[in-house]
mmCIF file of the N, C-alpha and C atoms, coordinates in Angstrom:
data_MODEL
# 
_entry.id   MODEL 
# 
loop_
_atom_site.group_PDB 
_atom_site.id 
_atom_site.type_symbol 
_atom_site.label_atom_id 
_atom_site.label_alt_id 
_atom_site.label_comp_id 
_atom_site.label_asym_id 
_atom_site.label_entity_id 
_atom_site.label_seq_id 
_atom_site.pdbx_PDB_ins_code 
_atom_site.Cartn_x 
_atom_site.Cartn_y 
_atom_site.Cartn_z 
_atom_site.occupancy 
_atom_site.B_iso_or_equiv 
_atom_site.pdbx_formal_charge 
_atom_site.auth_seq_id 
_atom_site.auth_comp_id 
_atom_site.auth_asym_id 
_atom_site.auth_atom_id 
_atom_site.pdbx_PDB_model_num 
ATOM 1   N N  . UNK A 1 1  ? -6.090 -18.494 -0.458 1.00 0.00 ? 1  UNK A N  1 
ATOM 2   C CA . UNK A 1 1  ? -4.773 -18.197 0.055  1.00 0.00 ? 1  UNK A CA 1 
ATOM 3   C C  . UNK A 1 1  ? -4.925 -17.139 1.141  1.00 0.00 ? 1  UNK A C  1 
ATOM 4   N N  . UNK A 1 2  ? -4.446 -17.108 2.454  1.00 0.00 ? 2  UNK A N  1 
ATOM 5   C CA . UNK A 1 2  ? -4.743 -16.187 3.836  1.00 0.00 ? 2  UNK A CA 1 
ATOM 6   C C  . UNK A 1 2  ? -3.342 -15.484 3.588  1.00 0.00 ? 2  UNK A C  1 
ATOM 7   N N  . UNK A 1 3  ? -3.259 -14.127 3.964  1.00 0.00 ? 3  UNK A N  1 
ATOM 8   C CA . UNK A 1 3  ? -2.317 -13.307 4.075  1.00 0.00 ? 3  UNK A CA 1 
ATOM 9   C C  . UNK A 1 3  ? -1.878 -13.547 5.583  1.00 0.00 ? 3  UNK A C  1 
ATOM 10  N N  . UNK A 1 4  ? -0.676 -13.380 5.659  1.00 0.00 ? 4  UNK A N  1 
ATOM 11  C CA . UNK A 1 4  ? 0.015  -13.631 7.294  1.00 0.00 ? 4  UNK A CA 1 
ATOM 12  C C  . UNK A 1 4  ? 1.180  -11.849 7.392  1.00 0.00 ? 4  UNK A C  1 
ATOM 13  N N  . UNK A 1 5  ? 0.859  -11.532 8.404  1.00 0.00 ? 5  UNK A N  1 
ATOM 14  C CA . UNK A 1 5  ? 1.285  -9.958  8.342  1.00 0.00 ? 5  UNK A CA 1 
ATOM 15  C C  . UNK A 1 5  ? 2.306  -10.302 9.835  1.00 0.00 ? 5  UNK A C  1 
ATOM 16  N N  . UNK A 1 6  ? 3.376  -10.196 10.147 1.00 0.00 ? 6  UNK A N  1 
ATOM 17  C CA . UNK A 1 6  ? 4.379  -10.009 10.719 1.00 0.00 ? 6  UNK A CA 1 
ATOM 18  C C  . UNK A 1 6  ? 4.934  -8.363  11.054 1.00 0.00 ? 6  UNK A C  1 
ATOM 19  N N  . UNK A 1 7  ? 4.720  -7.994  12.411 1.00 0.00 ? 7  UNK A N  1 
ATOM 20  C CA . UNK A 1 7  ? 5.783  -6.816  13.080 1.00 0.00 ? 7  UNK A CA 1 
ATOM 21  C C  . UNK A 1 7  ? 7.098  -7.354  13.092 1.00 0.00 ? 7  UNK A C  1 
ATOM 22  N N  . UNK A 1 8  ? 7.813  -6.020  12.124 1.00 0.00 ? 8  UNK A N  1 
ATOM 23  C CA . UNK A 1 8  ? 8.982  -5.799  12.375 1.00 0.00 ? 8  UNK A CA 1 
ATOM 24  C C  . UNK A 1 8  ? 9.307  -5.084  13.444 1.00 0.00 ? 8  UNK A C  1 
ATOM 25  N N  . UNK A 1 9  ? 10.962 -5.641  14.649 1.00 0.00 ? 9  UNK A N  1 
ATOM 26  C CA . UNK A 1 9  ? 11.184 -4.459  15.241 1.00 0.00 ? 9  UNK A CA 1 
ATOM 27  C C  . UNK A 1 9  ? 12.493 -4.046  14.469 1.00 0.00 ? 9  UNK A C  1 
ATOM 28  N N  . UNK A 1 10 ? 12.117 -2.227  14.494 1.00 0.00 ? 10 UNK A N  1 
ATOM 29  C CA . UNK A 1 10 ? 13.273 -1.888  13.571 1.00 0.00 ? 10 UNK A CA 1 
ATOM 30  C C  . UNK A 1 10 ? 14.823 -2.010  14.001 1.00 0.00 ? 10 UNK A C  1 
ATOM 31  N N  . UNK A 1 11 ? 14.869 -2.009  15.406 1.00 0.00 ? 11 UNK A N  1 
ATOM 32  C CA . UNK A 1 11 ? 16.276 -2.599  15.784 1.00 0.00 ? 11 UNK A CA 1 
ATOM 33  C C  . UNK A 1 11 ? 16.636 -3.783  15.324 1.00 0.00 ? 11 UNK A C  1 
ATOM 34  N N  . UNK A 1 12 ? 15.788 -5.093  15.842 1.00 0.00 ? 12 UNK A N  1 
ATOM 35  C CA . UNK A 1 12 ? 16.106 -6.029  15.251 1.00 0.00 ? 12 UNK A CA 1 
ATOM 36  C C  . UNK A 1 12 ? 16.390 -6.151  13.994 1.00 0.00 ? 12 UNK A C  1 
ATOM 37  N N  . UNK A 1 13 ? 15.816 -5.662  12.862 1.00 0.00 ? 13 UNK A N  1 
ATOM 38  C CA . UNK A 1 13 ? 16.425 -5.411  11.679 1.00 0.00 ? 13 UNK A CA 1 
ATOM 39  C C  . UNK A 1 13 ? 17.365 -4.648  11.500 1.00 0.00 ? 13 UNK A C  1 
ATOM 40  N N  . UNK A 1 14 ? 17.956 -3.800  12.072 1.00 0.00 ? 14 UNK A N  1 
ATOM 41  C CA . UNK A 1 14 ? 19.105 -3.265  11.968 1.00 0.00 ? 14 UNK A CA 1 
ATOM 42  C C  . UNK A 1 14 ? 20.137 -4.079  12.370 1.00 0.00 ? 14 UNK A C  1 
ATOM 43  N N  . UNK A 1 15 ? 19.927 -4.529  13.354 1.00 0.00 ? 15 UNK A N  1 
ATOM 44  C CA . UNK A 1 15 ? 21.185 -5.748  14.150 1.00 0.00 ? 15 UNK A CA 1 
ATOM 45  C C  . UNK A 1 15 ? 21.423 -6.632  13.349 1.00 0.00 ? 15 UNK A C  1 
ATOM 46  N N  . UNK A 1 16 ? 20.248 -7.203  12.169 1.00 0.00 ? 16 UNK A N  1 
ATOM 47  C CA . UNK A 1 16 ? 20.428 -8.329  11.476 1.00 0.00 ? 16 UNK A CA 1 
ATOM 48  C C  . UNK A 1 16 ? 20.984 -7.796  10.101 1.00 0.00 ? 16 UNK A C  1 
ATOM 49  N N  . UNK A 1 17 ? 21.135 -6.438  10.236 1.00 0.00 ? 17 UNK A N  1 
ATOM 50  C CA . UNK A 1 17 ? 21.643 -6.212  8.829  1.00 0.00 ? 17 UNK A CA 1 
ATOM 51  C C  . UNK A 1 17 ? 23.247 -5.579  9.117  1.00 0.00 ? 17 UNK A C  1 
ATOM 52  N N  . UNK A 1 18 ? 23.322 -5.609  10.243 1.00 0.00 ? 18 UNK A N  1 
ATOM 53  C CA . UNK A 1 18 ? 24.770 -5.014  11.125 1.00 0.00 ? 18 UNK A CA 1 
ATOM 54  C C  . UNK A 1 18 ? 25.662 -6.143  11.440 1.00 0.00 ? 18 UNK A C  1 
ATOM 55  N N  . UNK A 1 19 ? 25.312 -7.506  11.544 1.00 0.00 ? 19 UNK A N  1 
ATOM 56  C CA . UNK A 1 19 ? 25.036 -8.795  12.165 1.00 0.00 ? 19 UNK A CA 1 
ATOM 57  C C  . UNK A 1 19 ? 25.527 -8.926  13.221 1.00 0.00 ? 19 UNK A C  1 
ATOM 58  N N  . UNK A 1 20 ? 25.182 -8.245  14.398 1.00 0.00 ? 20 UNK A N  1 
ATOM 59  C CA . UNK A 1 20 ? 25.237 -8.631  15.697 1.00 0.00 ? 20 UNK A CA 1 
ATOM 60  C C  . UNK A 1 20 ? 24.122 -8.945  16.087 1.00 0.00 ? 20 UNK A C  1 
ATOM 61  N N  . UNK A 1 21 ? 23.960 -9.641  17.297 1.00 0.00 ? 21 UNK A N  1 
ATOM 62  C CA . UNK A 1 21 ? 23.290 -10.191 17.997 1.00 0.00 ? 21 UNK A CA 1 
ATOM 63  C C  . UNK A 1 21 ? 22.498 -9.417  19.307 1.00 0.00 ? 21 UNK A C  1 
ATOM 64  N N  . UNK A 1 22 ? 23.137 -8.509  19.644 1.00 0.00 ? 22 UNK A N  1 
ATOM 65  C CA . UNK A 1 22 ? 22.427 -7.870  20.743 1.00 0.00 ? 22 UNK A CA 1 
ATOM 66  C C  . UNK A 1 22 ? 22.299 -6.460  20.665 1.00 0.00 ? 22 UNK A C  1 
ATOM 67  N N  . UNK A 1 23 ? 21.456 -6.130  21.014 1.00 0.00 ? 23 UNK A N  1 
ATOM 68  C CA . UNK A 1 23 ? 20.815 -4.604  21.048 1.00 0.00 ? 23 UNK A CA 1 
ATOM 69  C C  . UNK A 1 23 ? 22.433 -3.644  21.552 1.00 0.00 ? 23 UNK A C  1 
ATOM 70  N N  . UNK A 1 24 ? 23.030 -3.965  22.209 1.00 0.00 ? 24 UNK A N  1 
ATOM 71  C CA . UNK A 1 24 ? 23.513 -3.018  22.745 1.00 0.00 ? 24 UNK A CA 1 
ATOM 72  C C  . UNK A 1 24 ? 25.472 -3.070  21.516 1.00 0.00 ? 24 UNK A C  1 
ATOM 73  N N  . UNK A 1 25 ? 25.596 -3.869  21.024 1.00 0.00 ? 25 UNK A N  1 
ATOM 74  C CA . UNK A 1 25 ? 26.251 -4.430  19.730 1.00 0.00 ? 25 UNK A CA 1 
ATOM 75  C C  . UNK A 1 25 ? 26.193 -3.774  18.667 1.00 0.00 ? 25 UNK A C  1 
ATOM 76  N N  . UNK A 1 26 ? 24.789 -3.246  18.332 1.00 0.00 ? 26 UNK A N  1 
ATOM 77  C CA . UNK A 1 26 ? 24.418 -2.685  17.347 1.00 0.00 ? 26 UNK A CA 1 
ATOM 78  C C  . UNK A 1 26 ? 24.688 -1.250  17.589 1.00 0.00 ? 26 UNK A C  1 
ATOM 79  N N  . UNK A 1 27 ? 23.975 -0.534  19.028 1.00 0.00 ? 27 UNK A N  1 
ATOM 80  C CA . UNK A 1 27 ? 24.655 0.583   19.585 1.00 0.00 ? 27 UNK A CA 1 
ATOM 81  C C  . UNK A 1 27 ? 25.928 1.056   19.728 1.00 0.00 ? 27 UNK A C  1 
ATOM 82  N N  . UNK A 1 28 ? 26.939 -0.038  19.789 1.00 0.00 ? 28 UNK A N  1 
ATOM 83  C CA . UNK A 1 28 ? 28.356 0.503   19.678 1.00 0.00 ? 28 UNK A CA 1 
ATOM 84  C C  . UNK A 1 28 ? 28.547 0.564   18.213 1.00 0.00 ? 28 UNK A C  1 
ATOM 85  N N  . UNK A 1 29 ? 28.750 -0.739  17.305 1.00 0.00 ? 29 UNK A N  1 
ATOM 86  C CA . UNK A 1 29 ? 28.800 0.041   15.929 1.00 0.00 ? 29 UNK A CA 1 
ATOM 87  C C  . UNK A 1 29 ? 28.333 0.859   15.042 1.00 0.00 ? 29 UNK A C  1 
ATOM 88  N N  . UNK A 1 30 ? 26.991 1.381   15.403 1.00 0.00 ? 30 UNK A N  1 
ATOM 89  C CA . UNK A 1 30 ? 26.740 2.294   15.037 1.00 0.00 ? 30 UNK A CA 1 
ATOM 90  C C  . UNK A 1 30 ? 27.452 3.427   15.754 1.00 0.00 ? 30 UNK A C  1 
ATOM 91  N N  . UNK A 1 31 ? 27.594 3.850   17.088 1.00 0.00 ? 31 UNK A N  1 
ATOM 92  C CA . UNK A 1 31 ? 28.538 4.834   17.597 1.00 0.00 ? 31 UNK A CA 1 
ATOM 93  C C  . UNK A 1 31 ? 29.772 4.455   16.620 1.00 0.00 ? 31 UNK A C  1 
ATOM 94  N N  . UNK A 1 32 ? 30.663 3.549   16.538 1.00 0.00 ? 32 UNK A N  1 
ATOM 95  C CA . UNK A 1 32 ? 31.784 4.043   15.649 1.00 0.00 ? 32 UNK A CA 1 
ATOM 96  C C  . UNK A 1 32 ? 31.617 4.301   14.445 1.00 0.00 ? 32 UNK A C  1 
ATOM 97  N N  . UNK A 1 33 ? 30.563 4.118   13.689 1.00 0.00 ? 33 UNK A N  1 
ATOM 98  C CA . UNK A 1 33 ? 30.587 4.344   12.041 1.00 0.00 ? 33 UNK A CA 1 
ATOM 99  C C  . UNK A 1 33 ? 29.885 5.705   11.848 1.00 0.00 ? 33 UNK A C  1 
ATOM 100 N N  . UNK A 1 34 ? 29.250 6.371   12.823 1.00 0.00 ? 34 UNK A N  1 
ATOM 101 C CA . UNK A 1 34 ? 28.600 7.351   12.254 1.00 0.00 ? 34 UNK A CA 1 
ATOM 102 C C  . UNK A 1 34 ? 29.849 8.500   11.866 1.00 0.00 ? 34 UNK A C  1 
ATOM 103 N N  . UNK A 1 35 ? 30.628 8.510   13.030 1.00 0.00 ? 35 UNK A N  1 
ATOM 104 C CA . UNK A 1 35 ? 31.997 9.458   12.136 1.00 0.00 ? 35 UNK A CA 1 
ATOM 105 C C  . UNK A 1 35 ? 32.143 9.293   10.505 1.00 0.00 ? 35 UNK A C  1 
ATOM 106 N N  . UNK A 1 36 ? 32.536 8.003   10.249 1.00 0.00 ? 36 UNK A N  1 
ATOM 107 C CA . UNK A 1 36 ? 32.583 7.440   8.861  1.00 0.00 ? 36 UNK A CA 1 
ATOM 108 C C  . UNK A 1 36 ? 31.848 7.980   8.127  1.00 0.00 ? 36 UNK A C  1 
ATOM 109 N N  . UNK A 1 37 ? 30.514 7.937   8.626  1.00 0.00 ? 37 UNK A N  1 
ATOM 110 C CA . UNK A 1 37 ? 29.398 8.164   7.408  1.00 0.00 ? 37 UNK A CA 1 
ATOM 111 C C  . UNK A 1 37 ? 29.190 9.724   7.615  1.00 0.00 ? 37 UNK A C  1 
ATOM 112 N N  . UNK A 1 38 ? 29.661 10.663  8.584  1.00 0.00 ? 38 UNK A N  1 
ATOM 113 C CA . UNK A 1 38 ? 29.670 12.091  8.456  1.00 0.00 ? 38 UNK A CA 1 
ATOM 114 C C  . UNK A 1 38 ? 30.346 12.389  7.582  1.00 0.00 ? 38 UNK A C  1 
ATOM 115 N N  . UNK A 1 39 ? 32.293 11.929  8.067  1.00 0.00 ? 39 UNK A N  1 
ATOM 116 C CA . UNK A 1 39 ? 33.343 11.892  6.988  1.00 0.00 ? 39 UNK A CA 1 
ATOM 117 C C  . UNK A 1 39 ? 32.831 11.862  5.325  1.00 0.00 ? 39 UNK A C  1 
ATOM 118 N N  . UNK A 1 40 ? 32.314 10.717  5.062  1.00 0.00 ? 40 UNK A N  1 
ATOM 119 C CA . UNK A 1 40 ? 31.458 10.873  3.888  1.00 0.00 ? 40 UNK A CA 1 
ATOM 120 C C  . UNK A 1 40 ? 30.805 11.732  3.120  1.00 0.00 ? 40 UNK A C  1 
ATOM 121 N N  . UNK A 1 41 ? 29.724 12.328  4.430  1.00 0.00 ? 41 UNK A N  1 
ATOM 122 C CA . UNK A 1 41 ? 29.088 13.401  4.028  1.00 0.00 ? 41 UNK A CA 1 
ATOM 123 C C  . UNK A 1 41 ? 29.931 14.418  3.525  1.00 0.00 ? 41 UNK A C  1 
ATOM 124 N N  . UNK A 1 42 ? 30.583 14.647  4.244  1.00 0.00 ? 42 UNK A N  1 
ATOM 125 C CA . UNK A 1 42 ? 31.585 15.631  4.176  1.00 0.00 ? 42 UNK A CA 1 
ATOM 126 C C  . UNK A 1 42 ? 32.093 16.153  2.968  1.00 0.00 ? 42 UNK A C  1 
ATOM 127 N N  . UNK A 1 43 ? 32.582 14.667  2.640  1.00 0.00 ? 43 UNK A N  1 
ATOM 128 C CA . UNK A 1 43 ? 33.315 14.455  0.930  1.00 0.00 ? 43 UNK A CA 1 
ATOM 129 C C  . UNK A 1 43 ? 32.607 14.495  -0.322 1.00 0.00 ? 43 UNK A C  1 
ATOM 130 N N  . UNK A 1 44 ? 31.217 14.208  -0.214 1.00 0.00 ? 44 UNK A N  1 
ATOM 131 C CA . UNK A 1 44 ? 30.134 14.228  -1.153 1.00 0.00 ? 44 UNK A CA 1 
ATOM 132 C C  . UNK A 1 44 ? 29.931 15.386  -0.838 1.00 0.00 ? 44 UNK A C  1 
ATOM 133 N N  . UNK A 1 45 ? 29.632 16.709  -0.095 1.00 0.00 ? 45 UNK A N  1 
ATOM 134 C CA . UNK A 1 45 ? 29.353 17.416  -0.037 1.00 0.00 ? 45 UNK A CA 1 
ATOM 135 C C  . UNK A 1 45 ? 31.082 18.557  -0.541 1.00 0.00 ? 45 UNK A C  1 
ATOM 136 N N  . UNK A 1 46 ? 32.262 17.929  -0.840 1.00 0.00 ? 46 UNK A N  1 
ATOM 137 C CA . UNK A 1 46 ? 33.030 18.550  -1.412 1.00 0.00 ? 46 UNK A CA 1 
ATOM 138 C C  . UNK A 1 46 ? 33.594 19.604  0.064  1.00 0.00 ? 46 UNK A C  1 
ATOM 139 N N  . UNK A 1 47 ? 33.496 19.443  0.872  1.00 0.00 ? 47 UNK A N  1 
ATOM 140 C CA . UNK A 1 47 ? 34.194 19.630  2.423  1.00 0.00 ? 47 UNK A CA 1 
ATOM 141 C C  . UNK A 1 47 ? 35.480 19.975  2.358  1.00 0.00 ? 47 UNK A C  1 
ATOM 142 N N  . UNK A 1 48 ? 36.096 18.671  1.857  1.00 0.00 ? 48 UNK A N  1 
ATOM 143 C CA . UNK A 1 48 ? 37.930 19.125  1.994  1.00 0.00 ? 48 UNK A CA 1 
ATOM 144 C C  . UNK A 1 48 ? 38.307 18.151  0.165  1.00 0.00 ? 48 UNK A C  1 
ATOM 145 N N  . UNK A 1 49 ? 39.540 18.842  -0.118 1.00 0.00 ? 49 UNK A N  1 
ATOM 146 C CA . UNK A 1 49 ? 40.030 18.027  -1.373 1.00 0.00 ? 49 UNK A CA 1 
ATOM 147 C C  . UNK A 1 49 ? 41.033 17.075  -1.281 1.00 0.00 ? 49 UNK A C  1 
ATOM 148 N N  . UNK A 1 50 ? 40.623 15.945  -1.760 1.00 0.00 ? 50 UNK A N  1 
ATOM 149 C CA . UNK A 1 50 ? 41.356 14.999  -1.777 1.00 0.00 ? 50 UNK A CA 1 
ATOM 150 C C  . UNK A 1 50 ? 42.455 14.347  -2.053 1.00 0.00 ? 50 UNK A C  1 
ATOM 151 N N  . UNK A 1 51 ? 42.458 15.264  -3.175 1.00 0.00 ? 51 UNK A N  1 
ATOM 152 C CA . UNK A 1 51 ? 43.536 15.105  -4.107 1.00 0.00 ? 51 UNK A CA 1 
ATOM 153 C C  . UNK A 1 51 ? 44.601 15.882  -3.255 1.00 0.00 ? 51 UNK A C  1 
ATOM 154 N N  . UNK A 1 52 ? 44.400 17.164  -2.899 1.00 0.00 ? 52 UNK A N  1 
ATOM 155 C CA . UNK A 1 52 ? 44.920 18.075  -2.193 1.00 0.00 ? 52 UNK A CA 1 
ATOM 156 C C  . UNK A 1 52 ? 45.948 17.033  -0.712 1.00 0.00 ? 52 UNK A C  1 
ATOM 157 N N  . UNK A 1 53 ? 44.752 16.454  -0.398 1.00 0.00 ? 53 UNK A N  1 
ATOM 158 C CA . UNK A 1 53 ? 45.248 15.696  0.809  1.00 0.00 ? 53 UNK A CA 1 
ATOM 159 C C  . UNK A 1 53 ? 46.430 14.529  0.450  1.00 0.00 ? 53 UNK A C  1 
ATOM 160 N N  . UNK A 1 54 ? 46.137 13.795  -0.702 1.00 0.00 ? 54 UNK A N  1 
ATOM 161 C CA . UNK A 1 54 ? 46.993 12.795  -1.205 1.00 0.00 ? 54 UNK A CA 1 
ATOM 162 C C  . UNK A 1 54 ? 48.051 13.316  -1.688 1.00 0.00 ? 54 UNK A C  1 
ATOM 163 N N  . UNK A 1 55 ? 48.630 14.722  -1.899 1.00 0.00 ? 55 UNK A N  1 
ATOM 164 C CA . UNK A 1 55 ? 49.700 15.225  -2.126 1.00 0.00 ? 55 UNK A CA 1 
ATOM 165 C C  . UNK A 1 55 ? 50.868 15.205  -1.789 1.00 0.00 ? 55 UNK A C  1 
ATOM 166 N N  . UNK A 1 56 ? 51.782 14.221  -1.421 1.00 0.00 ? 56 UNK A N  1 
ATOM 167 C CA . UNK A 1 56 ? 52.652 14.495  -0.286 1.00 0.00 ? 56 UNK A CA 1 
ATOM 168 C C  . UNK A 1 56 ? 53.594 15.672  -0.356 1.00 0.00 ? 56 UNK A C  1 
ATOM 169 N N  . UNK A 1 57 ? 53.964 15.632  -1.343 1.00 0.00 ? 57 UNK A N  1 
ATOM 170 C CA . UNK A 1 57 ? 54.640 16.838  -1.361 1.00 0.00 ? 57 UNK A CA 1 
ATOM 171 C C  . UNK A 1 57 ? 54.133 18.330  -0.694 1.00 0.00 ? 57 UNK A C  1 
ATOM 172 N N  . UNK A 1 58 ? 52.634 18.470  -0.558 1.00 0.00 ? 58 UNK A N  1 
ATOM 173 C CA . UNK A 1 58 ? 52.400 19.117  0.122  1.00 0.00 ? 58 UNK A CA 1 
ATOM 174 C C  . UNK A 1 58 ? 52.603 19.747  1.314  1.00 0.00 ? 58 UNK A C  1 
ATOM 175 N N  . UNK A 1 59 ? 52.328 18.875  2.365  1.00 0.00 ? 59 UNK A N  1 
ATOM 176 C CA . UNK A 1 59 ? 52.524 18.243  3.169  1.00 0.00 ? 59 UNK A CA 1 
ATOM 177 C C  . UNK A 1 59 ? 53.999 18.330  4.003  1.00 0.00 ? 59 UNK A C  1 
ATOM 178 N N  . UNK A 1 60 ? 54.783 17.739  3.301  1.00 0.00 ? 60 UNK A N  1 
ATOM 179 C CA . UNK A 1 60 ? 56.118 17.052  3.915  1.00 0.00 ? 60 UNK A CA 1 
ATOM 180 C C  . UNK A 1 60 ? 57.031 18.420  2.798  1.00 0.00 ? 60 UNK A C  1 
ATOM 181 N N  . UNK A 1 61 ? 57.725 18.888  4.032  1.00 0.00 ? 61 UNK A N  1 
ATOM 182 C CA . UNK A 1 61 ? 58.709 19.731  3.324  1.00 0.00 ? 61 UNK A CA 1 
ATOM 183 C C  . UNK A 1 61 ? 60.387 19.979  2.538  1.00 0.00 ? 61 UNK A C  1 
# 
């Protein structure tokens, strides 16, 4: 049995796991999601409260 070894390019795997098609596709959604995934950070890291935020009464006077 012969082993067969294949280069990945890591963009291309990113695009195919993003599923766009072109390099520059993948560059814009990643520009819009990284907010998202800071936002995230943010919240796992206990940043702002949530509950706090879902309050309306807070909020609205």
């Amino acid at each position: 049995m012969s082993r067969t070894t294949t280069d990945l390019d890591d963009k291309a795997l990113e695009a195919t796991k993003l599923g766009t098609a072109k390099k520059q596709d993948t560059e814009l959604r990643n520009h819009r999601l990284r907010p998202l995934y800071e936002l995230q950070d943010l919240a796992d890291e206990g940043a702002f409260d949530a509950a706090l935020l879902l309050e309306k009464r807070n909020y609205r006077g």
